[in-house]
VMD Tcl script that builds the backbone (N, CA, C; Angstrom):
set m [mol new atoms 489]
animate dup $m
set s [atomselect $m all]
$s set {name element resname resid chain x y z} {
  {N N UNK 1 A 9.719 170.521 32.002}
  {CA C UNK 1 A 9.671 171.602 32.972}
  {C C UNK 1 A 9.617 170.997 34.368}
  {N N UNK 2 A 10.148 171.278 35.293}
  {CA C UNK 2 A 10.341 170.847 36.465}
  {C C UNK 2 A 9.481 172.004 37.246}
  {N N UNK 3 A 8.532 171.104 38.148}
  {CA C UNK 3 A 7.977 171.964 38.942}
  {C C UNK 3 A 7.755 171.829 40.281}
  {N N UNK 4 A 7.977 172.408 41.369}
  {CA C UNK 4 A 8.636 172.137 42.908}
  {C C UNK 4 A 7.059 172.594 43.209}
  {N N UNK 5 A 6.496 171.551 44.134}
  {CA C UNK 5 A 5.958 172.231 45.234}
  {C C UNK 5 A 5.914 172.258 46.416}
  {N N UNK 6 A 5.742 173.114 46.944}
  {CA C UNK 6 A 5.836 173.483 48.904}
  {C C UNK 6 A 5.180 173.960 49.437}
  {N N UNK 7 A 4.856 173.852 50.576}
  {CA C UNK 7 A 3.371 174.810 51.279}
  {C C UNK 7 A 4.198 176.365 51.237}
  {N N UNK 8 A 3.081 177.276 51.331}
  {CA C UNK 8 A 3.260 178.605 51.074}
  {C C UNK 8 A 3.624 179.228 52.780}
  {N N UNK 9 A 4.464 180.496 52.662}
  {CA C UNK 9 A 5.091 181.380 53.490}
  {C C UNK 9 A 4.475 182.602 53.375}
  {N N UNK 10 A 4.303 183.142 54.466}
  {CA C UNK 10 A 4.311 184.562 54.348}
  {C C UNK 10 A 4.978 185.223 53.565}
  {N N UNK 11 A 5.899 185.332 53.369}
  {CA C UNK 11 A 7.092 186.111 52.355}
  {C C UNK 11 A 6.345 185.802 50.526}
  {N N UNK 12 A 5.405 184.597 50.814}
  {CA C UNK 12 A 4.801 184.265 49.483}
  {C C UNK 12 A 3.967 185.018 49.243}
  {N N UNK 13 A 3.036 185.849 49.746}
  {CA C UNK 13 A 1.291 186.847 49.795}
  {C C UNK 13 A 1.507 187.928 48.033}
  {N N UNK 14 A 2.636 188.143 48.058}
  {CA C UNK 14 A 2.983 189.318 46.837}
  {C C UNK 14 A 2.609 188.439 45.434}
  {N N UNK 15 A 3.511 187.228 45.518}
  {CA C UNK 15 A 3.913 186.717 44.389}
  {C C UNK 15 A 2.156 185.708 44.222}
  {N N UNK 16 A 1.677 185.362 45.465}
  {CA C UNK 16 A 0.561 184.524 45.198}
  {C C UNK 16 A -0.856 185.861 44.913}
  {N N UNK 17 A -0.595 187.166 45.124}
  {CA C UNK 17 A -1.619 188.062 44.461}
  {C C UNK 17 A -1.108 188.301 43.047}
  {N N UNK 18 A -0.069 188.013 42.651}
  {CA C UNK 18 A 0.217 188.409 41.409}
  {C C UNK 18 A -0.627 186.972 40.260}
  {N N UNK 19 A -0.451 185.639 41.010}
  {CA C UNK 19 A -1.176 185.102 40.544}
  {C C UNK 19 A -2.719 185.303 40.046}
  {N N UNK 20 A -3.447 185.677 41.356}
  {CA C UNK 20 A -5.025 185.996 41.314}
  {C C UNK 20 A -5.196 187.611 39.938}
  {N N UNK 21 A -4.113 188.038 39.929}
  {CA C UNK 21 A -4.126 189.255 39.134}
  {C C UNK 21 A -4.050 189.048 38.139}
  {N N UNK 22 A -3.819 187.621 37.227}
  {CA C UNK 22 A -3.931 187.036 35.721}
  {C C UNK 22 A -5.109 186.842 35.377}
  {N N UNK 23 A -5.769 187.145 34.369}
  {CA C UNK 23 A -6.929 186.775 33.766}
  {C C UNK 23 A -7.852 186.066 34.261}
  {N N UNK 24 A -6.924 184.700 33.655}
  {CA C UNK 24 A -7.689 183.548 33.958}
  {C C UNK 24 A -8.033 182.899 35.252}
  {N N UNK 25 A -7.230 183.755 36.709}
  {CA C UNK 25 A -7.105 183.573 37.757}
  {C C UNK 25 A -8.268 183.975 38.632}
  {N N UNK 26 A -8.260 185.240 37.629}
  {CA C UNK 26 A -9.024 186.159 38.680}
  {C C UNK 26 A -10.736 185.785 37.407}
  {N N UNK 27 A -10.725 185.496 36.690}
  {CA C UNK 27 A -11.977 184.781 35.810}
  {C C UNK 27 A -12.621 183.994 36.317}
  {N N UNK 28 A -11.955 183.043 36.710}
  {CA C UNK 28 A -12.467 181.585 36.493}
  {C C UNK 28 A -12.879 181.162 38.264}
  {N N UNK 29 A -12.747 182.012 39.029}
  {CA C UNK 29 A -12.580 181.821 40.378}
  {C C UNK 29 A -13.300 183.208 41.299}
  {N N UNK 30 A -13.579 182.856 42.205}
  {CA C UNK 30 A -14.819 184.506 42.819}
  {C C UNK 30 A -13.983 185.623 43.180}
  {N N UNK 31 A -12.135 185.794 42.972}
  {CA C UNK 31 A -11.485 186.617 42.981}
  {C C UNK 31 A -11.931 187.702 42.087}
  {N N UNK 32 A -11.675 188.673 42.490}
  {CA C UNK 32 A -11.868 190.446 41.472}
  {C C UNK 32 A -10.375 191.015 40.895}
  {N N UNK 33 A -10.402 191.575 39.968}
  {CA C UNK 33 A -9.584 191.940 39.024}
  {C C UNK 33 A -8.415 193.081 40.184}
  {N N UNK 34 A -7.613 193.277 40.032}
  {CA C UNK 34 A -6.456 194.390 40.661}
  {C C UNK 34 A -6.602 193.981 41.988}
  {N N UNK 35 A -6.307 192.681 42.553}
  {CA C UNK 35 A -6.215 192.158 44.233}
  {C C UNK 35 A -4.788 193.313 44.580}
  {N N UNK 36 A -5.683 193.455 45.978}
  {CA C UNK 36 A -4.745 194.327 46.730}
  {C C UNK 36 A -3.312 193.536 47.428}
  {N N UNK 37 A -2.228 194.459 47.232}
  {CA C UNK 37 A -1.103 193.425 48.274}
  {C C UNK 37 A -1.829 193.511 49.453}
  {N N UNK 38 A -2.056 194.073 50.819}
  {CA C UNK 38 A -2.139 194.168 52.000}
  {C C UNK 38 A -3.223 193.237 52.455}
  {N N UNK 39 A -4.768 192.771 51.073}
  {CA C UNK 39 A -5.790 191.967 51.388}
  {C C UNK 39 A -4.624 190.158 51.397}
  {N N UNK 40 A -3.922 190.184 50.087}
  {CA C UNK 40 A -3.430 188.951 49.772}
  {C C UNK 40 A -2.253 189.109 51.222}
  {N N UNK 41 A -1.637 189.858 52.084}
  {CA C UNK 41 A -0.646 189.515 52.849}
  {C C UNK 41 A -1.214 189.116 54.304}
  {N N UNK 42 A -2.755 189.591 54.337}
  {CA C UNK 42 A -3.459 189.465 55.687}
  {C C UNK 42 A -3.937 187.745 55.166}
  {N N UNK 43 A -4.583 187.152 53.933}
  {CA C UNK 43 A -4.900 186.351 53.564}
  {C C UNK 43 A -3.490 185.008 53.989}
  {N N UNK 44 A -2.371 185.194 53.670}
  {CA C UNK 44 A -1.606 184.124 53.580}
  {C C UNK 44 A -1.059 184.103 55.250}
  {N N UNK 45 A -0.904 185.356 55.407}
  {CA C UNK 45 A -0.184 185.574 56.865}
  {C C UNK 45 A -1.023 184.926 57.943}
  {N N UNK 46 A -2.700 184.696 58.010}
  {CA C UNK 46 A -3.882 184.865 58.665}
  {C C UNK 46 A -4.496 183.535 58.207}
  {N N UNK 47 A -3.590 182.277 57.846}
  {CA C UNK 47 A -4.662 181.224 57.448}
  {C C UNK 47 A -4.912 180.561 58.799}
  {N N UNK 48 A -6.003 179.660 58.908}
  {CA C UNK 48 A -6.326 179.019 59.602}
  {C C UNK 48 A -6.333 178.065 59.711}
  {N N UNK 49 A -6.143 177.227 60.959}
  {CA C UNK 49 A -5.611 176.205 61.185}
  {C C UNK 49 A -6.429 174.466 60.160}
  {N N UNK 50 A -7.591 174.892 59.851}
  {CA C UNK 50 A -8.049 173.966 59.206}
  {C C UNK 50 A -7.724 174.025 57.643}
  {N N UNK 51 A -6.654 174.695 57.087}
  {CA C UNK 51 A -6.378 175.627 55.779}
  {C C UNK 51 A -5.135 175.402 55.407}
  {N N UNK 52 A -4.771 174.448 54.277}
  {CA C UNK 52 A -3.565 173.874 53.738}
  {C C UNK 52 A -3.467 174.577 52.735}
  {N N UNK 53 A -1.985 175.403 52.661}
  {CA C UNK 53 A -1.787 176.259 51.182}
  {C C UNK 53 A -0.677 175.678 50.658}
  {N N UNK 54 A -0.245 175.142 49.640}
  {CA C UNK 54 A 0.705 175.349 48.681}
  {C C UNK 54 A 0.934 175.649 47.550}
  {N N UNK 55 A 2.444 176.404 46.851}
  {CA C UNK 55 A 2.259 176.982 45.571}
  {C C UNK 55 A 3.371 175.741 45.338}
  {N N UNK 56 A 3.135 176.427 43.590}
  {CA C UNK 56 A 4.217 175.329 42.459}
  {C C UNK 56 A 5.214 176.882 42.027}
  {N N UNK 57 A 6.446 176.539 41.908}
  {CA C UNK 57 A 7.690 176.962 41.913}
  {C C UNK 57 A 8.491 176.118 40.137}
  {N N UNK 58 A 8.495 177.129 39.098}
  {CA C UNK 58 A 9.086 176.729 38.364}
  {C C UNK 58 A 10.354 177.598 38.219}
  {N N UNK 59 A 11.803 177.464 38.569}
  {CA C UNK 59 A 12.494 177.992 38.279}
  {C C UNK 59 A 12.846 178.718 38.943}
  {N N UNK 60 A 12.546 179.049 40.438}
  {CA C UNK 60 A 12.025 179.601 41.626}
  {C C UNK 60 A 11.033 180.684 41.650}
  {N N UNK 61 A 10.063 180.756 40.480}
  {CA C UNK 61 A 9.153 181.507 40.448}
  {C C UNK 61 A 7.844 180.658 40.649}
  {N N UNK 62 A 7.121 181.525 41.860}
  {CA C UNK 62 A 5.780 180.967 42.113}
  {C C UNK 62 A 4.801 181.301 41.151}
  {N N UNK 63 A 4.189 180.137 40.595}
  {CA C UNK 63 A 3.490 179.989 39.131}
  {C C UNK 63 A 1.513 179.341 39.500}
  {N N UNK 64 A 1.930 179.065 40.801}
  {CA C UNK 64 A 0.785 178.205 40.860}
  {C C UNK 64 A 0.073 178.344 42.354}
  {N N UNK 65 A -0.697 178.391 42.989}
  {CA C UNK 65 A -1.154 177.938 43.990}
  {C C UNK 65 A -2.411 177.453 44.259}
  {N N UNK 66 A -2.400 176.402 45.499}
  {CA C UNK 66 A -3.608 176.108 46.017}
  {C C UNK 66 A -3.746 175.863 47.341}
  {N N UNK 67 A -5.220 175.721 47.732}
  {CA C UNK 67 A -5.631 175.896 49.285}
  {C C UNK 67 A -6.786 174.698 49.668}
  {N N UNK 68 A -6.273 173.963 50.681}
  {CA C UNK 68 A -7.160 172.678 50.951}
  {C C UNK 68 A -7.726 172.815 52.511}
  {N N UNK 69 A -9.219 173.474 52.141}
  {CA C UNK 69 A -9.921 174.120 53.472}
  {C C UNK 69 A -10.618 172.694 53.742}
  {N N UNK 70 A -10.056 172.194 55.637}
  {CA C UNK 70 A -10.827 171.199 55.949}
  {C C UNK 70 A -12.071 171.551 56.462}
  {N N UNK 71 A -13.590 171.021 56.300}
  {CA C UNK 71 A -14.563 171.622 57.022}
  {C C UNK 71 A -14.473 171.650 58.666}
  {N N UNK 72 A -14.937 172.580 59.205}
  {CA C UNK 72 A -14.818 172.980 60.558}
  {C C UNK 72 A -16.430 172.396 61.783}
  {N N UNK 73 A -17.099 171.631 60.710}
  {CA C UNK 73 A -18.158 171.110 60.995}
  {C C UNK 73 A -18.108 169.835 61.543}
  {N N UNK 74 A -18.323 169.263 62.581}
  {CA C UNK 74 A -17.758 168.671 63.188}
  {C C UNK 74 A -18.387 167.089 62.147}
  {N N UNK 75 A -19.797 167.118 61.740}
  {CA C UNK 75 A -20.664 166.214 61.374}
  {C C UNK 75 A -19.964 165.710 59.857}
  {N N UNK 76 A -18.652 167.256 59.362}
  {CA C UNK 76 A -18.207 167.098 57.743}
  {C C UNK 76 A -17.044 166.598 57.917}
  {N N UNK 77 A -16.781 166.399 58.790}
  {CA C UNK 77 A -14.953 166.694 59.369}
  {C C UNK 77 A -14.057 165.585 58.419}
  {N N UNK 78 A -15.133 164.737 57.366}
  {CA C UNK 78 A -14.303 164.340 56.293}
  {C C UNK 78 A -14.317 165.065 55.182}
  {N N UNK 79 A -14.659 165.789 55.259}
  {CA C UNK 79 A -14.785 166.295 53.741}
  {C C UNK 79 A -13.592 167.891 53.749}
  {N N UNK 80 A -13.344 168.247 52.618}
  {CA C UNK 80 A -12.412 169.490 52.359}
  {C C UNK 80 A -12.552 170.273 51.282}
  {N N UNK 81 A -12.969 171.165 51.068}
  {CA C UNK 81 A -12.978 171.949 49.485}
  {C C UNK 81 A -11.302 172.407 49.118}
  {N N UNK 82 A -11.356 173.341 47.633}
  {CA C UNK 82 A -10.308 173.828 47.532}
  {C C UNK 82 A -10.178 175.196 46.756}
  {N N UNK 83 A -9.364 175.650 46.691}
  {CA C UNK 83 A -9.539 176.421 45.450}
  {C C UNK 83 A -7.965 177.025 45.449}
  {N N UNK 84 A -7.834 176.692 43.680}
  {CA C UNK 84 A -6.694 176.830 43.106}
  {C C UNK 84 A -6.257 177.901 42.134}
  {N N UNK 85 A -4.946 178.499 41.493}
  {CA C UNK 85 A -4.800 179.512 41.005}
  {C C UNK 85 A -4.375 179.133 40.186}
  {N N UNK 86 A -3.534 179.689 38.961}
  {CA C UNK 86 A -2.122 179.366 38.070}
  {C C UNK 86 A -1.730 180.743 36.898}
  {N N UNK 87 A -0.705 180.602 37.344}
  {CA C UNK 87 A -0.395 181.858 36.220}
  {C C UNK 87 A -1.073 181.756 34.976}
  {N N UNK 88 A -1.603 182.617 33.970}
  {CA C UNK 88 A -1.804 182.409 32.437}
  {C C UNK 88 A -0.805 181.990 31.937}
  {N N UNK 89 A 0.395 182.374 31.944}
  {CA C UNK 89 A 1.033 181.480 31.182}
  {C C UNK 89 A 1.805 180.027 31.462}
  {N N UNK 90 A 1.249 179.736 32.420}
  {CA C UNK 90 A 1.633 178.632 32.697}
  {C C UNK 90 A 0.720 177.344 32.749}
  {N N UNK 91 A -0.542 178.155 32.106}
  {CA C UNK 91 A -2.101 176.839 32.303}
  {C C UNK 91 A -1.523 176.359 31.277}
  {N N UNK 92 A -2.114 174.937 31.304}
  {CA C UNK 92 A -2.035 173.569 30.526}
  {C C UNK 92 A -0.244 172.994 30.401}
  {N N UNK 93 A 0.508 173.179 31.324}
  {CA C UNK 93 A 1.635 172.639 31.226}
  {C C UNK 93 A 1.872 171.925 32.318}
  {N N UNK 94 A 1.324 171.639 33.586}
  {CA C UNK 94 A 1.062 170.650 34.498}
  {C C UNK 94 A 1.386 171.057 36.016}
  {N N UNK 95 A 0.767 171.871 36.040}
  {CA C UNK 95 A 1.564 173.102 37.285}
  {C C UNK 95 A -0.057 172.808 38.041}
  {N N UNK 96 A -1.589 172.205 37.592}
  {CA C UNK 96 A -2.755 172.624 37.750}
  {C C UNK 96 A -2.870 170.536 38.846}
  {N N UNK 97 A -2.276 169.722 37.652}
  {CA C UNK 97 A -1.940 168.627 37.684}
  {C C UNK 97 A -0.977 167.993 39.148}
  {N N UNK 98 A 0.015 168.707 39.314}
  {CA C UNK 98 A 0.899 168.657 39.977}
  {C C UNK 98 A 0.281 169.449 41.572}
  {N N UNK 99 A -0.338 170.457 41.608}
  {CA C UNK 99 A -0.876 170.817 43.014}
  {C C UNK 99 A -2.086 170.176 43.305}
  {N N UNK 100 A -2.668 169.540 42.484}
  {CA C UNK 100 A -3.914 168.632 42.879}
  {C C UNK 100 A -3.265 167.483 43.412}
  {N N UNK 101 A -2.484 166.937 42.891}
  {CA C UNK 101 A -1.615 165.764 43.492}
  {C C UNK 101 A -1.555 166.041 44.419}
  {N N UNK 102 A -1.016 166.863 45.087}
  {CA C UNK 102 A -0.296 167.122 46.385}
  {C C UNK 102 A -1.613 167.006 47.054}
  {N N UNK 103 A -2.681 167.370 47.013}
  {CA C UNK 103 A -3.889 168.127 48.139}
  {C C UNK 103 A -4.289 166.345 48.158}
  {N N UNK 104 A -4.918 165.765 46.974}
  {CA C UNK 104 A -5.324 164.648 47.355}
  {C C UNK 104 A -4.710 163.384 47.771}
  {N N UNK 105 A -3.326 163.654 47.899}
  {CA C UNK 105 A -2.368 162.872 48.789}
  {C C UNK 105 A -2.512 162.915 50.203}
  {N N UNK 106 A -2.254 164.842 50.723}
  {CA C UNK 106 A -2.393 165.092 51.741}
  {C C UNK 106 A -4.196 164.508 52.264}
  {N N UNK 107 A -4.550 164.594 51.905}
  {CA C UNK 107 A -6.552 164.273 51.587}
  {C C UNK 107 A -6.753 162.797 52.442}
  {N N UNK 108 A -5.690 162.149 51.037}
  {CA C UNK 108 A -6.256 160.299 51.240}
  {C C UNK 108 A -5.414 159.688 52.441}
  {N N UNK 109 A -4.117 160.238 52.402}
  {CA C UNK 109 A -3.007 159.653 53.210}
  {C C UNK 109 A -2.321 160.085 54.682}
  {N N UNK 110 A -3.019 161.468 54.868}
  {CA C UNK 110 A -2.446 161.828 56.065}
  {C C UNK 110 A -3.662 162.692 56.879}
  {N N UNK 111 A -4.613 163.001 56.213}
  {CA C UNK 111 A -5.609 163.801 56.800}
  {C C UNK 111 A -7.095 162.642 56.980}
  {N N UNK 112 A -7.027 161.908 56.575}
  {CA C UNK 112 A -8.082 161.161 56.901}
  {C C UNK 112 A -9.277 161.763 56.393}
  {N N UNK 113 A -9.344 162.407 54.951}
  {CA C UNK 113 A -10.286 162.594 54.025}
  {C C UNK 113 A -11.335 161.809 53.430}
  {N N UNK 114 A -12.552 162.124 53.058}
  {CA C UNK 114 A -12.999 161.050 52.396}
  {C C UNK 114 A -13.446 161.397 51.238}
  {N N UNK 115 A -13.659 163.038 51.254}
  {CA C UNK 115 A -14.356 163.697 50.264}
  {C C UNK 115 A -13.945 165.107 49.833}
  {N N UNK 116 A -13.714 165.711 48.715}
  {CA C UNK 116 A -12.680 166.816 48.189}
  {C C UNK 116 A -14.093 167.556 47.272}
  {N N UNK 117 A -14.356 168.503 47.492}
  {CA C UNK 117 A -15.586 169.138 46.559}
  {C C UNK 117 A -14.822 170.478 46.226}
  {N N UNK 118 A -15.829 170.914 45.420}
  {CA C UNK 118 A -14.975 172.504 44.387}
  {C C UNK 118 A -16.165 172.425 43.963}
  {N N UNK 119 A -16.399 173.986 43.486}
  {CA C UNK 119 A -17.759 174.413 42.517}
  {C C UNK 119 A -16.328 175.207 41.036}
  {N N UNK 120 A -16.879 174.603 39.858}
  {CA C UNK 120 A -16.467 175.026 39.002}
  {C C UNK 120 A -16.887 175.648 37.996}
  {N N UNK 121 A -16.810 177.104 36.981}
  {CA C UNK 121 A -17.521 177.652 36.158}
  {C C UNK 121 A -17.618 176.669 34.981}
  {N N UNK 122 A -19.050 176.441 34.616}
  {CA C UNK 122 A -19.447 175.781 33.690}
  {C C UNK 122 A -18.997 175.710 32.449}
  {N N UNK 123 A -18.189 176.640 31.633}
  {CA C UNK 123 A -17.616 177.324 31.004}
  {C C UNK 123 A -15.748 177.052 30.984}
  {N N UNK 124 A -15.513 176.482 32.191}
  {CA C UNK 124 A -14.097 176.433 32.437}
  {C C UNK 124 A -13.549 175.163 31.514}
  {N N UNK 125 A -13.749 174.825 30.690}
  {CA C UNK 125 A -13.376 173.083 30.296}
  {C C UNK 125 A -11.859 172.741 30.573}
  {N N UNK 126 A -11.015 173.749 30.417}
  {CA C UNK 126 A -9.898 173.181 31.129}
  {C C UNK 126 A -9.785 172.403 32.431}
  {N N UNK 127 A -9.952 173.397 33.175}
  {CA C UNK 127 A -10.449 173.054 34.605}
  {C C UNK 127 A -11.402 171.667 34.935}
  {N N UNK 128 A -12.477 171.556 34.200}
  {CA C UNK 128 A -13.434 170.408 34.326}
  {C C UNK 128 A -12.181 169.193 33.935}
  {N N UNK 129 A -11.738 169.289 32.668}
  {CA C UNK 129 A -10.916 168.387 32.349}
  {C C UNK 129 A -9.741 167.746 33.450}
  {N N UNK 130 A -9.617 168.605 33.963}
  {CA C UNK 130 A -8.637 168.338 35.322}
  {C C UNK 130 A -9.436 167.584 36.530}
  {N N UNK 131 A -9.925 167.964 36.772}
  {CA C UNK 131 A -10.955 167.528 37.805}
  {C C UNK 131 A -11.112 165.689 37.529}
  {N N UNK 132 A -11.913 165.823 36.158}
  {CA C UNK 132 A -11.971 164.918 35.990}
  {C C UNK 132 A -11.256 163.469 35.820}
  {N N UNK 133 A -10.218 163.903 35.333}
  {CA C UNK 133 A -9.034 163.310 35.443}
  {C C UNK 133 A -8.073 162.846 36.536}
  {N N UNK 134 A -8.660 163.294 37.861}
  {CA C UNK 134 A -8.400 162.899 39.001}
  {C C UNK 134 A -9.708 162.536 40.230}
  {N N UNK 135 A -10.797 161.922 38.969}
  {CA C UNK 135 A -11.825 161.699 39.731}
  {C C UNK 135 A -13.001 162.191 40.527}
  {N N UNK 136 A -12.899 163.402 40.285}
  {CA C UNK 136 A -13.653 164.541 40.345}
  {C C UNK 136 A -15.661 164.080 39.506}
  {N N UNK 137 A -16.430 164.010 39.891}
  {CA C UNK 137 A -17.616 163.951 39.388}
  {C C UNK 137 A -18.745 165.166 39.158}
  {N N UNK 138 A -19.434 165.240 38.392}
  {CA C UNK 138 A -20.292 166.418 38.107}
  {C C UNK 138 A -21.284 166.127 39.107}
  {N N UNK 139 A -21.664 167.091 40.422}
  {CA C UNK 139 A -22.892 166.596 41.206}
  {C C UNK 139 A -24.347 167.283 41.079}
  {N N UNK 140 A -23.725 168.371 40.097}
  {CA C UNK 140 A -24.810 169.297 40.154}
  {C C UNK 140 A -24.799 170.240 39.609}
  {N N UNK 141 A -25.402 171.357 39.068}
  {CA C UNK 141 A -25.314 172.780 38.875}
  {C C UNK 141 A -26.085 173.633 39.554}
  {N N UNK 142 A -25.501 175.002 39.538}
  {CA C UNK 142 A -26.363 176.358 39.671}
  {C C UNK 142 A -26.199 177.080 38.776}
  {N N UNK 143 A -27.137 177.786 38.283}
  {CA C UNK 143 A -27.814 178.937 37.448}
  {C C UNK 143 A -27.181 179.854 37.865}
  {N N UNK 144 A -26.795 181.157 37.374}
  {CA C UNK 144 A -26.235 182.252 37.398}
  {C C UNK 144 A -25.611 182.191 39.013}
  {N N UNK 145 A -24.934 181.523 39.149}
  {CA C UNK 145 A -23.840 181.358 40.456}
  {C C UNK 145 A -22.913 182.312 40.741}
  {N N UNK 146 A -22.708 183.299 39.766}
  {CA C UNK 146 A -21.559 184.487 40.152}
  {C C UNK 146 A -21.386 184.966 39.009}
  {N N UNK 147 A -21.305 186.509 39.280}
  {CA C UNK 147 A -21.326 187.931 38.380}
  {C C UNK 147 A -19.916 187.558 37.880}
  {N N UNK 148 A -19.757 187.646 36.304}
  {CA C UNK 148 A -18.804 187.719 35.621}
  {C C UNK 148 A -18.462 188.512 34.700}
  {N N UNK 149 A -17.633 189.639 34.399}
  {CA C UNK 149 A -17.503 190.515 32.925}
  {C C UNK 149 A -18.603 190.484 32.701}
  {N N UNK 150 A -19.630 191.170 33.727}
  {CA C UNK 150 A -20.653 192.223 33.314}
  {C C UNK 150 A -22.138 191.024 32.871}
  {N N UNK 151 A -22.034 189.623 33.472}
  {CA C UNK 151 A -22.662 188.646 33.011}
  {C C UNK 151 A -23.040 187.348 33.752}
  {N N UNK 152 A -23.784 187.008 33.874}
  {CA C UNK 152 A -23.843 185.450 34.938}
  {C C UNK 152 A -23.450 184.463 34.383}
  {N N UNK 153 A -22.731 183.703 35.410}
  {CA C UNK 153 A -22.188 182.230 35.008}
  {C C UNK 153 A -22.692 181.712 35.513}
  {N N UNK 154 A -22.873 180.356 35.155}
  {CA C UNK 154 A -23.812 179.339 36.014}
  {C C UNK 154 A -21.704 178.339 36.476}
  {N N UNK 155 A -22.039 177.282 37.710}
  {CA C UNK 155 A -21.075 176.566 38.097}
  {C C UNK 155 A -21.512 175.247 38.647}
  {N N UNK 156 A -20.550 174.488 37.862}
  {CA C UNK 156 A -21.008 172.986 38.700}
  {C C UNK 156 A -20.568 172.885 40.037}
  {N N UNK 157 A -21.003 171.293 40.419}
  {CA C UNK 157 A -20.412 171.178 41.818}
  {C C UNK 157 A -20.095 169.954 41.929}
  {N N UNK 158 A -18.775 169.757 41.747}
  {CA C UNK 158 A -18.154 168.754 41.684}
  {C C UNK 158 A -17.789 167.710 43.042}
  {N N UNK 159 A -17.250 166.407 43.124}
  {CA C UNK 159 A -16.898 165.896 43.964}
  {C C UNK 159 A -16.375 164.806 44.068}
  {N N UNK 160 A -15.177 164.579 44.959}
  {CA C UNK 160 A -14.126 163.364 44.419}
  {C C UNK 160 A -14.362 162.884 45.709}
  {N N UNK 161 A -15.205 161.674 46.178}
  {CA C UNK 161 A -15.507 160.614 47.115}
  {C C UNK 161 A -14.372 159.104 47.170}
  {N N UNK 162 A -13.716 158.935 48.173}
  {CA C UNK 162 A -13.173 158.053 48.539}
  {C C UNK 162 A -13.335 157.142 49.434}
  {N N UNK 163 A -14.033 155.929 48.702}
  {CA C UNK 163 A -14.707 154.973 50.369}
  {C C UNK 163 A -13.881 154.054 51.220}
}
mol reanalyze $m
mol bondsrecalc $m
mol representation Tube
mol addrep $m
């Protein structure tokens, strides 16, 4: 499977809420179930300048996206969180693999990064598995960290340090 990625466009806001509107999208991440177009078109149209988006494109369908927020703190100004999407049917085929690449390229090689953090649901093992696999470390947990299908999840807090 060939999978293209490119930073995201305005003209992208439809196809990247249709993402957050999959299950596992809108599950696994502090998104809510039935995202509005007009919230997702103010969201992509309205990023900010410290705020790197790109989606993955299989076939010219946007399947994937992610967002590499640099901190705005002057004392963090190495460090960046992220948070990523992917169609359901497209998890575990390398679409999750392939936009992490991109962020910690942009991260190590052109942004002068040192440090990439994410909080992940404890529960996610796909996700952990990914992480990990690109160096990602367990730093921590919280206890019931966010309301889920009627239930608390607890979430780690991960972090990929580069000295």
């Amino acid at each position: 499977m060939d999978i293209e990625i490119r930073r995201s466009q305005a003209s992208d806001a439809l196809e990247i809420r249709d993402i957050y509107a999959c299950t596992n999208a809108y599950s696994n991440t502090l998104q809510l179930p039935f995202p509005s177009a007009d919230f997702w078109q103010d969201r992509v149209e309205n990023m900010a300048d410290n705020c790197h988006r790109f989606v993955a494109l299989v076939e010219g369908e946007i399947v994937g996206d992610i967002s590499l927020i640099i901190s705005v703190n002057p004392r963090r100004r190495h460090v960046a969180s992220f948070g990523m999407g992917i169609k359901d049917n497209y998890s575990g085929l390398g679409v999750g693999s392939k936009l992490l690449s991109t962020i910690i390229d942009l991260a190590d090689n052109w942004l002068n990064l040192s440090r990439i953090e994410l909080t992940v649901y404890t529960d996610n093992q796909a996700a952990i598995g990914l992480y990990k696999k690109f160096g990602f470390v367990i730093e921590g947990e919280s206890a019931a960290f966010a309301y889920r299908n009627g239930e608390y999840v607890s979430a780690y807090h991960m972090a990929r340090f580069k000295s």
